[in-house]
C-alpha positions in Angstrom: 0.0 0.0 0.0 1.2 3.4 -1.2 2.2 5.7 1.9 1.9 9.4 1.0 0.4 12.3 2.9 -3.1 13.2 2.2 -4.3 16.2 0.7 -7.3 16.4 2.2 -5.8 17.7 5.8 -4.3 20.3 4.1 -6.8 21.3 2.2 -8.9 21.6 5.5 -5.7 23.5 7.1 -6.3 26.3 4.5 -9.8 26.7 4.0 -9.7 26.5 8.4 -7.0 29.5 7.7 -9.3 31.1 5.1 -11.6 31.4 7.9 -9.9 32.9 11.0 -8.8 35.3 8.6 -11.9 36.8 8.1 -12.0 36.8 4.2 -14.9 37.1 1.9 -12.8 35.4 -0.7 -13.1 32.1 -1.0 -9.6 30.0 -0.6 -10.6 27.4 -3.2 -12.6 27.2 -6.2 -13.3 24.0 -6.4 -15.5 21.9 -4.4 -14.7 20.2 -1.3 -15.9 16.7 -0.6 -15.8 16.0 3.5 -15.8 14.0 3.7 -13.9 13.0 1.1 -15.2 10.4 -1.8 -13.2 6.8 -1.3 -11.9 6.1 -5.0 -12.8 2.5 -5.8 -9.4 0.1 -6.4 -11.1 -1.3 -8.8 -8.9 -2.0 -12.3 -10.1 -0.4 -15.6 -7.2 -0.8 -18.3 -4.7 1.6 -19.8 -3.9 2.3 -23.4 -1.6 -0.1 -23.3 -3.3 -2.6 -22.3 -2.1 -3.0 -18.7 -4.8 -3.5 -15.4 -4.9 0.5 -14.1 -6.4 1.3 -10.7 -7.4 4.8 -9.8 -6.9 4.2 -6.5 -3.5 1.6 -6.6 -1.8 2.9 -10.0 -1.3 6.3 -9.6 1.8 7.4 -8.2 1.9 10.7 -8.3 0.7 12.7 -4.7 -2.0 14.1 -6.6 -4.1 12.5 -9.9 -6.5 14.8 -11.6 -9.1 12.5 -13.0 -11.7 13.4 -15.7 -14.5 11.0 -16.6 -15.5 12.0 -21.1 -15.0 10.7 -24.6 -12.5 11.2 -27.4 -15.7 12.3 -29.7 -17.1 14.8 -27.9 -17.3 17.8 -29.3 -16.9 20.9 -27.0 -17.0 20.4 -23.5 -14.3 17.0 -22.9 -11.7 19.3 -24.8 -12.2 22.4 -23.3 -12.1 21.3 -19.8 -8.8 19.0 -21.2 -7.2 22.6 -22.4 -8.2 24.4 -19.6 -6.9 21.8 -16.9 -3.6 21.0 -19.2 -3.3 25.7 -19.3 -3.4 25.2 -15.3 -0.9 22.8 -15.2 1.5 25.0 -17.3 1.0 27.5 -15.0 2.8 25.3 -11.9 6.4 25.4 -10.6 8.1 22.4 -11.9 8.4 21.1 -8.2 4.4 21.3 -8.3 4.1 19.4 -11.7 6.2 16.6 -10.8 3.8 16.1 -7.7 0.3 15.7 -10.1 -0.7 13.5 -13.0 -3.5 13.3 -15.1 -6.0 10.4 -15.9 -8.8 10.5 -18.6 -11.1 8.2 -18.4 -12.8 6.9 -21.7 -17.1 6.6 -21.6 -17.5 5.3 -24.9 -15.0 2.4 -24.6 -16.3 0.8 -27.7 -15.1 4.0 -29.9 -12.2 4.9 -27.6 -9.4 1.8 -28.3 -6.2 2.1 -26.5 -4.5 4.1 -29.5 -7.4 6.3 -30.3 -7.1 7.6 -26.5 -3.5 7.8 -26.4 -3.5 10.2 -29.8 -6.1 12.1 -27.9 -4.8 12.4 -25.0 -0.7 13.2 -26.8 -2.4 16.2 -28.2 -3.0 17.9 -24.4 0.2 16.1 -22.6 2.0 12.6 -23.4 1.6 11.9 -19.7 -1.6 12.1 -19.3 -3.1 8.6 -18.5 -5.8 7.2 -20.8 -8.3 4.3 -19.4 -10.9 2.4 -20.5 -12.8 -0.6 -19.2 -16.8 -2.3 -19.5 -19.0 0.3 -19.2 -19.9 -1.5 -15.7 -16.9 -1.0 -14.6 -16.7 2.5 -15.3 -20.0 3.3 -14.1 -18.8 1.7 -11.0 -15.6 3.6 -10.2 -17.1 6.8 -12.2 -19.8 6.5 -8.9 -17.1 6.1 -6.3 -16.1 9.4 -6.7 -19.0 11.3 -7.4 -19.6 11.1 -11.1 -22.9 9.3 -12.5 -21.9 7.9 -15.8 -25.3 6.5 -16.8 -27.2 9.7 -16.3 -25.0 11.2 -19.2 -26.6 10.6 -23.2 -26.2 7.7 -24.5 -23.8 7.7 -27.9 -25.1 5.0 -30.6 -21.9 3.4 -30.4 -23.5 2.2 -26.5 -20.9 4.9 -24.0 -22.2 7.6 -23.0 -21.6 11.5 -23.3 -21.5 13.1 -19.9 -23.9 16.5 -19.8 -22.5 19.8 -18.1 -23.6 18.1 -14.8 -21.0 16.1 -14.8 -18.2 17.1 -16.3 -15.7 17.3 -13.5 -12.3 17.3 -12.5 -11.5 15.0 -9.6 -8.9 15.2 -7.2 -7.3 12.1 -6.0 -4.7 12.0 -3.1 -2.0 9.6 -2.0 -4.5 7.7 0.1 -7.0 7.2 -2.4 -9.6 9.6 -1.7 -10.9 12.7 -3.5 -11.4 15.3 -1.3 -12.6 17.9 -4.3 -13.4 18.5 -8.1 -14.1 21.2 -10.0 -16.6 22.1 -12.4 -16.1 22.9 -16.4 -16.8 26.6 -15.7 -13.1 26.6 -13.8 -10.5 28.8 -15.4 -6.7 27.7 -16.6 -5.7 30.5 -13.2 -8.6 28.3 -10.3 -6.8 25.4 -11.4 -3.6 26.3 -10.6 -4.2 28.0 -7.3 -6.2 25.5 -6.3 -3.8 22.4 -7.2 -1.0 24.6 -5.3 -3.5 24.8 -2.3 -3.5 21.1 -2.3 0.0 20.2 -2.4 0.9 22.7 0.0 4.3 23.6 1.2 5.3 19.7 0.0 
């Protein structure tokens, strides 16, 4: 089992700071979860084939995790550019700490190599998975998202609505204590993933 601090502690150290300050202005822009979702362990599968686990796979102290499809046409890439814009906007220290995973809904259109020349157009890094659309239902709830509310594509995934479009935030002990919401600009992003990792 992976040992690395949690985020949400910290994040409750700052909003607690936010507070006794007296400030109108709100120390995060994302939603927090408390308490925080507990990310299922259960294996979906990477582009290259290989069992991935949100919750035992990611290695980095903080995993950004966005539930869409390589097809759709306007919201899955904007909130992809506006998350990848934040990123750019970290210290190098900070991006080391954080990694990216996309997870496919329409796993029937979204093969291992049409995700990974998605995803290379944002960040080679960036993690793409896919599994049964059970299985990603099923770790897609664990975390907040509701993958079978979204439309449902003729190729049998489905295209998540405004709703649920969100940006998770998964810690070193496999919880996700916040997300964000497509309306989030490239600068929230930032300041909020620097919020999380804290002075680390």
């Amino acid at each position: 089992m992976r040992s690395r601090p949690g985020l949400a502690g910290v994040l409750a150290g700052a909003l607690l700071l936010a507070g006794c300050g007296g400030s109108d202005e709100p120390e995060v822009t994302g939603s927090v979860v408390d308490p925080p979702f507990e990310v299922a362990a259960t294996p979906l599968e990477d582009t290259d084939g290989q069992p991935f686990s949100l919750a035992d796979d990611t290695d980095a102290r903080l995993t950004l995790v966005f539930f869409g499809y390589t097809q759709c046409p306007d919201v899955c890439p904007l909130v992809m550019q506006t998350l990848t814009s934040g990123l750019n906007k970290l210290s190098d220290a900070e991006r080391e700490q954080v990694e990216v995973a996309f997870v496919s809904t329409d796993p029937a259109t979204d093969t291992g190599p049409v995700l990974r020349d998605y995803l290379d157009r944002f960040d080679p890094t960036y993690v793409g998975v896919r599994g049964d659309l059970d299985t990603t239902a099923a770790v897609a709830e664990s975390v907040g998202v509701f993958v079978a509310d979204g439309e449902e594509l003729d190729s049998g995934g489905y295209g998540l609505d405004s709703h649920s479009t969100y940006v998770i935030a998964v810690d070193g002990n496999d919880q996700a204590p916040m997300f964000w919401r497509q309306s989030t600009s490239a600068a929230q992003f930032a300041h909020d993933i620097s919020t999380l990792l804290g002075d680390a």
